[in-house]
MILOGU-895814 format. One line per 10 residues: number of its first residue (from 1); their letters; for each residue x, y, z of N, C-alpha, C. Coordinates in pm, 1 decimal. Layout:
N
NUM> a> X Y Z X Y Z X Y Z; ...
END
This chain:
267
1> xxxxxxxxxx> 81.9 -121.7 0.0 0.0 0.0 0.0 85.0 126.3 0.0; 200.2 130.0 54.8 291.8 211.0 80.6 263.7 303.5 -62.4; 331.6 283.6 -208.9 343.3 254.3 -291.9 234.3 369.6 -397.5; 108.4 349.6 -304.7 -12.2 383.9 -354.6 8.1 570.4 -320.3; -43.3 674.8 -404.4 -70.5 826.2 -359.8 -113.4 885.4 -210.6; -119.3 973.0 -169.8 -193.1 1048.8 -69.9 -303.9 1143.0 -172.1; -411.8 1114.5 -97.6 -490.2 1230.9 -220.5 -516.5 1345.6 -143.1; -516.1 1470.2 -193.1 -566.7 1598.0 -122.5 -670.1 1649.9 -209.5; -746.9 1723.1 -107.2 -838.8 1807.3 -200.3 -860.2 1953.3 -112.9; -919.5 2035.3 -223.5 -971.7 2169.9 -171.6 -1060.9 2214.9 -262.8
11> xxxxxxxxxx> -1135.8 2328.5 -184.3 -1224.7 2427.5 -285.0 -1158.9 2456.4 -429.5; -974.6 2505.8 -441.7 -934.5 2574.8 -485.6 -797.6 2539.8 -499.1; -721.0 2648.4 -549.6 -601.1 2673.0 -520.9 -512.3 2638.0 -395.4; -575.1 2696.2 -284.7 -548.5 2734.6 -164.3 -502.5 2626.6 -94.3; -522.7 2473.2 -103.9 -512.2 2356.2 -24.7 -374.3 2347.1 -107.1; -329.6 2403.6 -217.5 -170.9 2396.3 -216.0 -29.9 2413.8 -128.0; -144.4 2499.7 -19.0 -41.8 2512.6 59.3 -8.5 2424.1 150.9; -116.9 2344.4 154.6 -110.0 2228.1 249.4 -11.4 2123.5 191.6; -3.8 2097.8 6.2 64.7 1980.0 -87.6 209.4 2035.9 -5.7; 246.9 2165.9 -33.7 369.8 2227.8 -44.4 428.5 2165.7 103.3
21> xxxxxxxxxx> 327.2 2152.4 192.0 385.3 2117.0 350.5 429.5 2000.2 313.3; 347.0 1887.4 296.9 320.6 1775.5 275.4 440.8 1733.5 218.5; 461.6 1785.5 88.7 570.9 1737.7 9.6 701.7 1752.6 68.0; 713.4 1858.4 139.4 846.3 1905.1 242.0 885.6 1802.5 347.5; 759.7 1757.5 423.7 800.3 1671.4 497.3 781.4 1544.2 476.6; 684.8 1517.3 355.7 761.1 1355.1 308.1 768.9 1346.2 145.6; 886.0 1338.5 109.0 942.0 1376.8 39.7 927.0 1307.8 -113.9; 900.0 1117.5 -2.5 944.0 1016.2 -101.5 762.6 978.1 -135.7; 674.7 1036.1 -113.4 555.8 1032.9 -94.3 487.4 1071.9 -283.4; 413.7 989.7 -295.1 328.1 987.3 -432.1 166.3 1074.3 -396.2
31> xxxxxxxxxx> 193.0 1236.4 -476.2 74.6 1276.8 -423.8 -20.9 1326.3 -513.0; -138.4 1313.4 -525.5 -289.4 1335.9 -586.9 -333.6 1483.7 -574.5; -348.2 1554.1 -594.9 -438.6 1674.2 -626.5 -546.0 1774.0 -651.9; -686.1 1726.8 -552.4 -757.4 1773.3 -654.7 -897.0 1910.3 -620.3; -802.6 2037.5 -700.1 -893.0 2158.5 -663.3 -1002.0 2174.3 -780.4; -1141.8 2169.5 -650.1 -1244.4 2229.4 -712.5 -1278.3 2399.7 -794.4; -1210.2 2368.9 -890.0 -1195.8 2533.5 -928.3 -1371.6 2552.5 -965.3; -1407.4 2405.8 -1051.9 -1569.1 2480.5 -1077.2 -1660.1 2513.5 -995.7; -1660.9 2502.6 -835.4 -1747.0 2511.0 -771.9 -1673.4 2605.1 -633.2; -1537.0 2625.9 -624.3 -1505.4 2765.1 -590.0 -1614.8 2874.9 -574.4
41> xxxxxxxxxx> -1610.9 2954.1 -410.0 -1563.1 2898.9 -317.5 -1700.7 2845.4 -276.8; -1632.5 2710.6 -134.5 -1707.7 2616.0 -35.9 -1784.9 2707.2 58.5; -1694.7 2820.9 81.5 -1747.6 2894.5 210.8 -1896.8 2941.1 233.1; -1920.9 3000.0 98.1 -2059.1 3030.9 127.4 -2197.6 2917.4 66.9; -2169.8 2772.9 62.0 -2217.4 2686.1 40.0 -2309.7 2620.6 124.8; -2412.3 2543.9 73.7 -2491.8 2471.0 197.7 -2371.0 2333.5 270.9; -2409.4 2336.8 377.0 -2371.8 2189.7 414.8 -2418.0 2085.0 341.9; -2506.0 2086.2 295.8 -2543.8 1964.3 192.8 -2433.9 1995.4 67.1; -2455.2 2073.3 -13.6 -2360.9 2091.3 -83.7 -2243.9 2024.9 -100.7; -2189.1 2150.2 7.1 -2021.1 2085.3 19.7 -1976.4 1967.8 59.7
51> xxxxxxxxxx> -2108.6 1907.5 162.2 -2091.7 1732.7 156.2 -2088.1 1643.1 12.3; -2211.5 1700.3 -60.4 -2198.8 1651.0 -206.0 -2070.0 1632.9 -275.7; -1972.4 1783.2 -246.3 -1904.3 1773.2 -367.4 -1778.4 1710.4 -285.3; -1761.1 1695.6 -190.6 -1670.5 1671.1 -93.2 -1673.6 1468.1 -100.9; -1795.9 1411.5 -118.3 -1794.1 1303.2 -103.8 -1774.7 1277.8 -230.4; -1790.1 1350.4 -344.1 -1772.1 1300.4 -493.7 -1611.9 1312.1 -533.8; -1549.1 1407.4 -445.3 -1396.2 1382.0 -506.0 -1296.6 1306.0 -370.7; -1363.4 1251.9 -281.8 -1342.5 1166.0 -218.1 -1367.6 1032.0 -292.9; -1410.1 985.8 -377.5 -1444.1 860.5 -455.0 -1385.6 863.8 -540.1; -1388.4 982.4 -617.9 -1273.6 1011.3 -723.1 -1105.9 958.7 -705.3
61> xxxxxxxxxx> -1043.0 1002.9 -556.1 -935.8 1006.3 -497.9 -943.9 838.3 -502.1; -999.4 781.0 -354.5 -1007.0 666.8 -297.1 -1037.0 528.6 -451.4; -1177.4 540.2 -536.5 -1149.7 430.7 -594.9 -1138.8 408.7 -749.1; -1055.5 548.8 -817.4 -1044.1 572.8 -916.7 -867.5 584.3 -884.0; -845.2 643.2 -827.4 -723.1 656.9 -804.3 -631.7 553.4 -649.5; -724.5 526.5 -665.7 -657.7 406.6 -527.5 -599.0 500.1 -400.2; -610.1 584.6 -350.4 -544.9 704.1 -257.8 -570.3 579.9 -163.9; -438.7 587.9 -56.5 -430.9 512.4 44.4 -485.6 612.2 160.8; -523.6 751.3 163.9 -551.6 826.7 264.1 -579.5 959.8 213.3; -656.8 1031.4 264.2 -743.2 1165.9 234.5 -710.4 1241.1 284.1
71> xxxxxxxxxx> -649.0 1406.9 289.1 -612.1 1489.9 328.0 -701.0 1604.7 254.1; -810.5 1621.2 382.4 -921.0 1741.3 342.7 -864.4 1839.0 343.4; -767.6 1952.2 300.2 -725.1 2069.1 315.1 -839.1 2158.7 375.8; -907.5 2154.8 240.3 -1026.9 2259.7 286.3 -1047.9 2261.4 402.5; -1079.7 2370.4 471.0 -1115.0 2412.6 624.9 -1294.8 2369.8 594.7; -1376.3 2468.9 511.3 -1493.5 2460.4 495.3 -1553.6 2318.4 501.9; -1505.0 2224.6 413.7 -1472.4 2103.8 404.3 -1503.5 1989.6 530.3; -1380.5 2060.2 571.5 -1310.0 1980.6 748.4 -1441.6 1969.3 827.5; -1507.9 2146.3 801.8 -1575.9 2172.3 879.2 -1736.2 2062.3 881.1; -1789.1 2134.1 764.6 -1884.7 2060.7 730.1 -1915.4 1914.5 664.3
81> xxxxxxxxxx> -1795.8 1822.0 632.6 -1831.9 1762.8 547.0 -1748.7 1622.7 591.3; -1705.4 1609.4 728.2 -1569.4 1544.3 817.4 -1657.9 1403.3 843.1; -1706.8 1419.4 872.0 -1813.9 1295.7 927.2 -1869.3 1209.0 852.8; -1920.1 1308.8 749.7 -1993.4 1168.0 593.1 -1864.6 1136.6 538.1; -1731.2 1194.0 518.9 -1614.3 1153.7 478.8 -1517.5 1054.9 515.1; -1560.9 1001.2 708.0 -1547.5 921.5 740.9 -1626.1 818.7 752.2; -1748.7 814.7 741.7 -1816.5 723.9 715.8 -1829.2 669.2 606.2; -1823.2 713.0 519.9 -1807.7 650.6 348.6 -1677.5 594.0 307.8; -1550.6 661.8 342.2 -1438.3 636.0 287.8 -1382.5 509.3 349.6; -1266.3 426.0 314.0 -1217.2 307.6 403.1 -1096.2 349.2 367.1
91> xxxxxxxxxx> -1092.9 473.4 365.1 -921.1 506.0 439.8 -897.6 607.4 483.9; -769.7 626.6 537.9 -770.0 712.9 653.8 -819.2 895.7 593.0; -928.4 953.0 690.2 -924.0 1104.4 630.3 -881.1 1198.6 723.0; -795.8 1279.6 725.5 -689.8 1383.2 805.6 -792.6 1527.5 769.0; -779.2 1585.6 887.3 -844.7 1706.4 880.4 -763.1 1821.6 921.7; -776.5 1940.6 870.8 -701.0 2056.5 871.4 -739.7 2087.6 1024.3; -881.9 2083.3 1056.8 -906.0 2185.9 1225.4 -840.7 2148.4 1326.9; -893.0 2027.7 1373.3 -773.1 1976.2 1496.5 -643.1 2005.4 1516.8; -527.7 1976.7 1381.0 -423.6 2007.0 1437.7 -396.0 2204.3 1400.9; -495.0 2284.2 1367.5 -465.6 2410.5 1367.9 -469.7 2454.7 1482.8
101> xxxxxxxxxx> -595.5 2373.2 1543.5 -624.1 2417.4 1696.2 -515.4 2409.6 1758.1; -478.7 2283.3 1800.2 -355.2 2265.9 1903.5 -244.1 2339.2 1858.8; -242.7 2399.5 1702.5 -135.1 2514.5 1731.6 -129.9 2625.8 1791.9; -242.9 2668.9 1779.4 -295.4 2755.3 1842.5 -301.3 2754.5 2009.4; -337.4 2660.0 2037.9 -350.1 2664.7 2196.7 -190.3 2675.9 2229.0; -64.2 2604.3 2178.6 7.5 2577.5 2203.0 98.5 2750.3 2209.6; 23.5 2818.4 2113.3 128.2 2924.7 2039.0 79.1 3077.5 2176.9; -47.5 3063.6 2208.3 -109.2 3186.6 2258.3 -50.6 3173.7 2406.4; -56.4 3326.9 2430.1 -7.1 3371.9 2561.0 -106.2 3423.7 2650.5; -225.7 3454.3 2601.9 -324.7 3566.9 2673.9 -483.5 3469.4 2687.6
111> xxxxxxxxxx> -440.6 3369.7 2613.3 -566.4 3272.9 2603.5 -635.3 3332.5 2517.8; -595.5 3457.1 2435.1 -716.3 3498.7 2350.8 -650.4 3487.6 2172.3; -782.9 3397.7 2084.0 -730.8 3329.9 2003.9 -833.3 3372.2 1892.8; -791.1 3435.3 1789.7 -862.2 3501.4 1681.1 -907.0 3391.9 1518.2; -986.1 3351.1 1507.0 -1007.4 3271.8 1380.3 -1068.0 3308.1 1241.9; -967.4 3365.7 1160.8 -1050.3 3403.2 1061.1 -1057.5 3287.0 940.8; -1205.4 3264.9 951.9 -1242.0 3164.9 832.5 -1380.6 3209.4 693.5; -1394.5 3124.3 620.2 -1495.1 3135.0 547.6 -1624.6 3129.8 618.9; -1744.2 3175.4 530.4 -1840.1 3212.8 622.9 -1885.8 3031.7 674.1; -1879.2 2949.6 586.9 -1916.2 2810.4 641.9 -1817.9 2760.9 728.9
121> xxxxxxxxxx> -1691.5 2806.7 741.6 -1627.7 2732.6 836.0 -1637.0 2809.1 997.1; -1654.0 2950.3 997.9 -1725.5 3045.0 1093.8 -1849.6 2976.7 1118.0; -1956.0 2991.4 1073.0 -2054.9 2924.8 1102.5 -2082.1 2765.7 1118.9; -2032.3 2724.0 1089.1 -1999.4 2546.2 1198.2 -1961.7 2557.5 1321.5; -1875.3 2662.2 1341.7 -1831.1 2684.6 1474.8 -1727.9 2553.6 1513.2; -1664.9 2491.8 1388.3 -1559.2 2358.2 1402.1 -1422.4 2410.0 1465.6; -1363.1 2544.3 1438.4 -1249.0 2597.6 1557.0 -1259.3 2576.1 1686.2; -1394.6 2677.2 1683.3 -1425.5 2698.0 1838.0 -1420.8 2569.6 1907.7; -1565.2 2468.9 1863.1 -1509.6 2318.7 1942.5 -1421.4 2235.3 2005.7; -1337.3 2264.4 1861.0 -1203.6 2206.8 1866.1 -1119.3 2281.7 2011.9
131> xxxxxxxxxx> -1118.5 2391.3 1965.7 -1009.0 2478.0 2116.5 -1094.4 2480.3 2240.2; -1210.9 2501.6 2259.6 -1282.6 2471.0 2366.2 -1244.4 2332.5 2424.7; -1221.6 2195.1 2344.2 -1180.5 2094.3 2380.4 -1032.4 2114.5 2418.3; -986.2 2153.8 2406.0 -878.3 2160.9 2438.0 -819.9 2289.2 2554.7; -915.9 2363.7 2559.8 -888.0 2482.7 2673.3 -1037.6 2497.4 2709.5; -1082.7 2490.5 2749.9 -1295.3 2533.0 2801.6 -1274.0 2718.3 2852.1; -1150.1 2747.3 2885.4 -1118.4 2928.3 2912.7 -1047.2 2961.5 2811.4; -1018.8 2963.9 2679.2 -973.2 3002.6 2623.6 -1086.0 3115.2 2534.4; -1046.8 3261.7 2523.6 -1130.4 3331.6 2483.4 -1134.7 3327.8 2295.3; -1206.8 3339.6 2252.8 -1242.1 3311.2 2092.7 -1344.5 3459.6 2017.4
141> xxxxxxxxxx> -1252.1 3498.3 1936.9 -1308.2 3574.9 1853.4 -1305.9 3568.2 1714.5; -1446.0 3513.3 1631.0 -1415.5 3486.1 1467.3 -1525.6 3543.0 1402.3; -1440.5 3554.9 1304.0 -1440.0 3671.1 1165.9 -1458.3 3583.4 1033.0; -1544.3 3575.1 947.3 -1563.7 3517.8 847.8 -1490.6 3651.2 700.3; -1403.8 3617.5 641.0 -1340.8 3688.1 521.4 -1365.2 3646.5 379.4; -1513.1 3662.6 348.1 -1562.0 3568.7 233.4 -1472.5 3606.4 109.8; -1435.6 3746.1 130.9 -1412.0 3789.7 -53.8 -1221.5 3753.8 -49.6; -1128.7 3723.5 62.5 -1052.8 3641.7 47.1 -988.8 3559.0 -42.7; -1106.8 3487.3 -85.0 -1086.6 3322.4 -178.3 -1104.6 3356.7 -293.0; -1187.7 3424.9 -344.1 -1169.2 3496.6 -473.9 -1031.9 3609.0 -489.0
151> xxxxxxxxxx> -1060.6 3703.5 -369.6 -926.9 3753.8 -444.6 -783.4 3676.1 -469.1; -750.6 3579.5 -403.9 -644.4 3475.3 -369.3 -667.1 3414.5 -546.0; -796.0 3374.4 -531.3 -796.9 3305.4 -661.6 -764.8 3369.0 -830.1; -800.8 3475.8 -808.3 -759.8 3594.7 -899.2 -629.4 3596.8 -902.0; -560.0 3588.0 -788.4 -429.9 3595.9 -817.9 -409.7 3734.3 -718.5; -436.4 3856.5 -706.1 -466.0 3977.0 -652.6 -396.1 3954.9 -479.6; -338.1 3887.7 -469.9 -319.5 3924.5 -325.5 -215.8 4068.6 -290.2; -151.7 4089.0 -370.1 -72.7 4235.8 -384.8 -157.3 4353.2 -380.7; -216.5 4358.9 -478.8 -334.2 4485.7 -477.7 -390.7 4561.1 -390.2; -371.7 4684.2 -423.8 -441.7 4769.6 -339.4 -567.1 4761.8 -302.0
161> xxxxxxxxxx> -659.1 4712.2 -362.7 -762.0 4658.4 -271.9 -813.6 4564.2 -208.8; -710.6 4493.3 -225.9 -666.3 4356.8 -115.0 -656.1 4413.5 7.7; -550.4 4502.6 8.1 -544.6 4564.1 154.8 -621.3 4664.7 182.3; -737.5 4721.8 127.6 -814.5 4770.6 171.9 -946.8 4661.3 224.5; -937.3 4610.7 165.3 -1046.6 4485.8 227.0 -1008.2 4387.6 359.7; -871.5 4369.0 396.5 -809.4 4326.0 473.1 -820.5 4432.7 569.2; -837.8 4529.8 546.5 -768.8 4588.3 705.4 -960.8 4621.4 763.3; -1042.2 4588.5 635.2 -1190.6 4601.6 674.1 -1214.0 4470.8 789.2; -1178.5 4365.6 751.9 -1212.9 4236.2 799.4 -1126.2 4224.1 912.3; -1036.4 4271.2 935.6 -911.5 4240.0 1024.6 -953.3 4334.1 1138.7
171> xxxxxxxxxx> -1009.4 4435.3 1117.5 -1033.5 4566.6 1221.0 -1045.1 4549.6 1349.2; -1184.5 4459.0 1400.4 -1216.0 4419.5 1477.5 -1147.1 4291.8 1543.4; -1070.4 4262.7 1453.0 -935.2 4124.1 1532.7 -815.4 4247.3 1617.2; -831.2 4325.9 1584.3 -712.5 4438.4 1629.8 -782.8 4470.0 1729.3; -864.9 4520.2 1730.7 -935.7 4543.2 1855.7 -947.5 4489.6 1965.7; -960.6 4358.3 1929.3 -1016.5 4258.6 2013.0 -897.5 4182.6 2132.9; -752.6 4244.1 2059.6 -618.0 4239.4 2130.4 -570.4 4045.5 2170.8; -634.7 3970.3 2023.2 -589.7 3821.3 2015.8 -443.7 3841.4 1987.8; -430.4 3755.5 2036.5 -208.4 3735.9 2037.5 -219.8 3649.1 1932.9; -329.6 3527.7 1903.8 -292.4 3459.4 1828.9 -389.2 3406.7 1711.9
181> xxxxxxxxxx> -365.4 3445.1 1599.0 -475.4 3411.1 1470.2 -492.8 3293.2 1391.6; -606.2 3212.5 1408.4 -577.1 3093.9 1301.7 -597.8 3135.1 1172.3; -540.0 3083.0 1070.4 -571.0 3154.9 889.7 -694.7 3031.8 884.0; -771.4 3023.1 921.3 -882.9 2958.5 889.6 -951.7 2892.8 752.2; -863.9 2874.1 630.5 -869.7 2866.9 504.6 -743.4 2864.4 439.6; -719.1 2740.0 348.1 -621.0 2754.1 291.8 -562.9 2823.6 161.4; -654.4 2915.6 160.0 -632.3 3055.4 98.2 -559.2 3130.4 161.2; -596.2 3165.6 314.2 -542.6 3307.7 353.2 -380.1 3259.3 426.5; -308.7 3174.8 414.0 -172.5 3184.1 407.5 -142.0 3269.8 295.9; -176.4 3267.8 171.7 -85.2 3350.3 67.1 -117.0 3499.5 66.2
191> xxxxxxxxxx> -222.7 3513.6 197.5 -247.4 3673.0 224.5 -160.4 3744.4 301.7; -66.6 3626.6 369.5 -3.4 3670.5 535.9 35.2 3807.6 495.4; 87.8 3813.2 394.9 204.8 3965.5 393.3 67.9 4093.8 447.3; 18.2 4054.1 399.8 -45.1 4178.8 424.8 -163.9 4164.9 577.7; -199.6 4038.7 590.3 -239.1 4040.1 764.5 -116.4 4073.5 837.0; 7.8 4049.5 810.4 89.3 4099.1 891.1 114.0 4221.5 933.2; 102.8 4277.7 815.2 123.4 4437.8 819.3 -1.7 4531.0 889.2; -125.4 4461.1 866.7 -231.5 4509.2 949.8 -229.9 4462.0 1071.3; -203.0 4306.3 1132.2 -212.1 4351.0 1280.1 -73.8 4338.3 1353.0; 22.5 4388.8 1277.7 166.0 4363.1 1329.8 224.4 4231.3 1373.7
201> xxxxxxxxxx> 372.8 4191.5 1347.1 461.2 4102.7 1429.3 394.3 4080.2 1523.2; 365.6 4125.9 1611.9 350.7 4039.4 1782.5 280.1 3933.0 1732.5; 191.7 3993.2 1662.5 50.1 3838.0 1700.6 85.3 3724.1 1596.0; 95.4 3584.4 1647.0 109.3 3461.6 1602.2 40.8 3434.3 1471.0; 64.8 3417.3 1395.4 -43.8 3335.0 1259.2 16.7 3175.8 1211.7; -121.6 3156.1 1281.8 -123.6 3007.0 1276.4 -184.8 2923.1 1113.1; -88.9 2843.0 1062.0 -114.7 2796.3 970.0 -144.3 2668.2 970.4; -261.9 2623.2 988.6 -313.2 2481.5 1029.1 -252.8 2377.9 888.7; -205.8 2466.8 802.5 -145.8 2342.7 680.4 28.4 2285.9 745.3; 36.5 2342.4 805.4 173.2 2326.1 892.0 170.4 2197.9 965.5
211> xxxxxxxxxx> 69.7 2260.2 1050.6 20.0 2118.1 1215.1 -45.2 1986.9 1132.5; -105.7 2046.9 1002.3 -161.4 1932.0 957.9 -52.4 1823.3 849.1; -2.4 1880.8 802.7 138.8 1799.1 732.2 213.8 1717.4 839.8; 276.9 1787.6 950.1 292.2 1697.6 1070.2 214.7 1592.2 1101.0; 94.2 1625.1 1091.4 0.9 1527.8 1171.4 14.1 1413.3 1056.1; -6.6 1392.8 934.2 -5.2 1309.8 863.8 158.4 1228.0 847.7; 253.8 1304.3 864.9 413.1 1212.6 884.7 413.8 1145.1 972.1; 358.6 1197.8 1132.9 367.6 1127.8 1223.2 282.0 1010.0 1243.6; 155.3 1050.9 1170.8 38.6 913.4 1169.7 84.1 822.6 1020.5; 147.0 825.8 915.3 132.2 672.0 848.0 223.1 626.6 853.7
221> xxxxxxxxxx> 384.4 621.2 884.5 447.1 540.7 973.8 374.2 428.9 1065.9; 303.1 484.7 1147.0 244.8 374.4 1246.7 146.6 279.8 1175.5; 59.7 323.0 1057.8 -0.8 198.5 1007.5 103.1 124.8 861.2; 191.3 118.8 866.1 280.8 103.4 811.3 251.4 137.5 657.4; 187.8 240.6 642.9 213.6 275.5 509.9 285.1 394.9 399.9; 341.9 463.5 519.0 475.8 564.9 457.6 571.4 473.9 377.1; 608.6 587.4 264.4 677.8 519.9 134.0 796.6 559.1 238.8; 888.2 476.5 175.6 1030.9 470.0 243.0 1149.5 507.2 158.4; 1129.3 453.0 13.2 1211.8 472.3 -114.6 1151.5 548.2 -214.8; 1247.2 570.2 -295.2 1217.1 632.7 -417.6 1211.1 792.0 -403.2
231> xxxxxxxxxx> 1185.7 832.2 -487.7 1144.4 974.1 -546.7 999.7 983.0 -538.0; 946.4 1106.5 -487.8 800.6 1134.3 -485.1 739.4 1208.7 -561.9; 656.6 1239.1 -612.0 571.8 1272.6 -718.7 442.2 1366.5 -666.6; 382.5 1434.8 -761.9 276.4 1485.1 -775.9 178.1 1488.3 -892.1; 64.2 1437.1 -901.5 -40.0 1478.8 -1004.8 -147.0 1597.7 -954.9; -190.4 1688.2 -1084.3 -268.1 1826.6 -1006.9 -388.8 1775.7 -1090.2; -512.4 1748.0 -1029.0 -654.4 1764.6 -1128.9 -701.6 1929.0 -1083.2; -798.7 1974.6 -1171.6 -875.1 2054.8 -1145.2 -998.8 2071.1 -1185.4; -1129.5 2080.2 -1172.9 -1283.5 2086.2 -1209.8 -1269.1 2182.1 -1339.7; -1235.5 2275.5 -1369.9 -1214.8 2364.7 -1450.7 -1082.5 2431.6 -1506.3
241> xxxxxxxxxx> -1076.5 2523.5 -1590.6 -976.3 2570.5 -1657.7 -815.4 2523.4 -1625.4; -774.1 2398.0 -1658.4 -639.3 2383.4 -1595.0 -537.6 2457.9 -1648.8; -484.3 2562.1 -1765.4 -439.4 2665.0 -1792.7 -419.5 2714.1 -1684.4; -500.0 2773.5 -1635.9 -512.4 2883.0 -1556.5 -451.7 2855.3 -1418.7; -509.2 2705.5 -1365.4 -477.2 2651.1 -1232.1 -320.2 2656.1 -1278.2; -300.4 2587.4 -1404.9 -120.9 2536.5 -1385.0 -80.5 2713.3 -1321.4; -101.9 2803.6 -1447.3 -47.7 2904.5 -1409.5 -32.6 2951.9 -1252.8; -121.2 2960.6 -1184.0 -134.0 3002.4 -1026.6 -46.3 2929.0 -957.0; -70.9 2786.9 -964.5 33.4 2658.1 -873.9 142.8 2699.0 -906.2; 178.9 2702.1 -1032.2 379.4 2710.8 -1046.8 376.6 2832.9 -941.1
251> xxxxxxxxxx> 352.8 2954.0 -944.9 365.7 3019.2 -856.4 353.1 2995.7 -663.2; 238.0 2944.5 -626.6 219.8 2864.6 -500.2 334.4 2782.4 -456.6; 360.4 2709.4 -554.3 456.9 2575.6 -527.5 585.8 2599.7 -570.3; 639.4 2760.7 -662.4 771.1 2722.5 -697.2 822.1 2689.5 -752.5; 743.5 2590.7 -820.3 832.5 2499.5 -937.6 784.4 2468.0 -1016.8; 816.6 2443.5 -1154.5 769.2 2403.4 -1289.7 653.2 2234.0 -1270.1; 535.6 2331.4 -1336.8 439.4 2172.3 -1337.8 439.8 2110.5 -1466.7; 441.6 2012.0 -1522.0 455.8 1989.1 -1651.0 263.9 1985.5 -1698.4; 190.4 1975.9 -1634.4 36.2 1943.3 -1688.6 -61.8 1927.3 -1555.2; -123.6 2026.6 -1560.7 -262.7 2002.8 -1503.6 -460.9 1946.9 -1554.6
261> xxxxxxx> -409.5 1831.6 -1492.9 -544.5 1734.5 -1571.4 -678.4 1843.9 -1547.3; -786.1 1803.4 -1622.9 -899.6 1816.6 -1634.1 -1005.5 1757.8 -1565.8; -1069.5 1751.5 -1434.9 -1140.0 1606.6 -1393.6 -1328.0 1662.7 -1391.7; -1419.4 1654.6 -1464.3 -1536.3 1713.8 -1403.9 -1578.4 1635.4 -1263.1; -1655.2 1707.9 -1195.3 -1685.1 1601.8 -1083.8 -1841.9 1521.2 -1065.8; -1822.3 1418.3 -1055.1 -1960.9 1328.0 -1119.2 -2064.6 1315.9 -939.2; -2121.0 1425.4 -921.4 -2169.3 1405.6 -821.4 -2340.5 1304.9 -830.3
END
């Protein structure tokens, strides 16, 4: 089984940042790809929905592509769609929230812990749970940043009205005097430059694609299915325009992609 891919998925682009972890820390690892560009973004989606499309490229991954294990990037995803994903699938599915949380608990000084997510992953309230389980006094303030994922997806994270929209959404996280921010979406890592600059150095930004790449090195070792040899790989699908996706990823990832597949999704 070793042998066999890791599959990832996301709304988008954005769960690249999670491949990019992934690939860093296992190296020799065969990995799957697959952003929903046609149905971009999850956030403002029904829970039925995003279960739909969430369980359709979960089947895609698992018995078209044989994926020995599922790595939901998507936060929205994680949020809403974690449960029918384990119940349907028969292999292992890794979720972005849990280990963002425990970075978070781990990282804050004041107990006060800021989450900015999509409006569906805000409204699940799947952070909060999570750190409540893990601290029951830990104070929580979240912010849903819908127009985020589009601008990310545009490409626009430089733009001047990137940071005018950022420092709209961010306002009340400044206020609110959190030491420590989860990026609640694996979009808003490629925003940091400019959350940084709005709520300054001091405060922590937690990148749950970080805790979650960890979490997956340290867990398939133990069911013995980490590749051990060889050279590792990547394939990228996307729902729509793969032009466009290749273009964005080489940038995300750094490095030359030779082809981004085409996959519609057969819900």
């Amino acid at each position: 089984m070793s042998k066999q891919p890791i599959g990832i998925f996301d709304s988008g682009l954005g769960g690249l940042t999670v491949l990019r972890e992934l690939r860093r820390r296992l190296p020799r690892e065969h990995f799957i790809y697959f952003g929903d560009t046609a149905n971009v973004p999850y956030g403002s989606k029904s829970k039925q929905t995003v279960t739909l499309f969430s369980l359709a490229i979960a089947r895609f991954l698992e018995q078209e592509k044989h994926a020995k294990a599922i790595v939901v990037a998507c936060n929205t995803a994680s949020a809403q769609a974690l449960n029918a994903l384990k119940k349907h699938c028969h292999i292992p599915v890794f979720s972005v929230i849990e280990p963002g949380a425990e970075r978070a608990i781990q990282a804050t000084h004041n107990g006060h812990i800021a989450i900015l997510g999509t409006e569906g992953t805000v409204r699940s309230k799947a952070y909060e749970k999570a750190l409540y389980k893990l601290n029951p006094k830990v104070r929580i303030t979240a912010k849903s940043c819908p127009l985020f994922v589009p601008l990310v997806e545009e490409g626009w994270e430089r733009k001047p009205a990137t940071r005018l929209i950022a420092q709209e959404y961010l306002a009340p996280i400044r206020k609110s005097q959190a030491d420590t921010v989860i990026l609640g979406c694996t979009h808003y890592p490629l925003l940091r430059e400019q959350i940084v600059r709005i709520l300054g150095k001091r405060v922590r930004l937690i990148n749950p694609a970080e805790a979650l790449a960890k979490k997956v090195q340290e867990t398939l070792p133990q069911s013995t299915h980490a590749e051990t040899a060889g050279k590792g790989s990547m394939v990228l699908f996307s729902s729509d325009d793969p032009a466009r996706f290749k273009q964005l990823a080489q940038l995300i990832l750094a490095e030359n992609i030779p082809a981004v597949h085409l996959k519609k999704l057969n819900v």
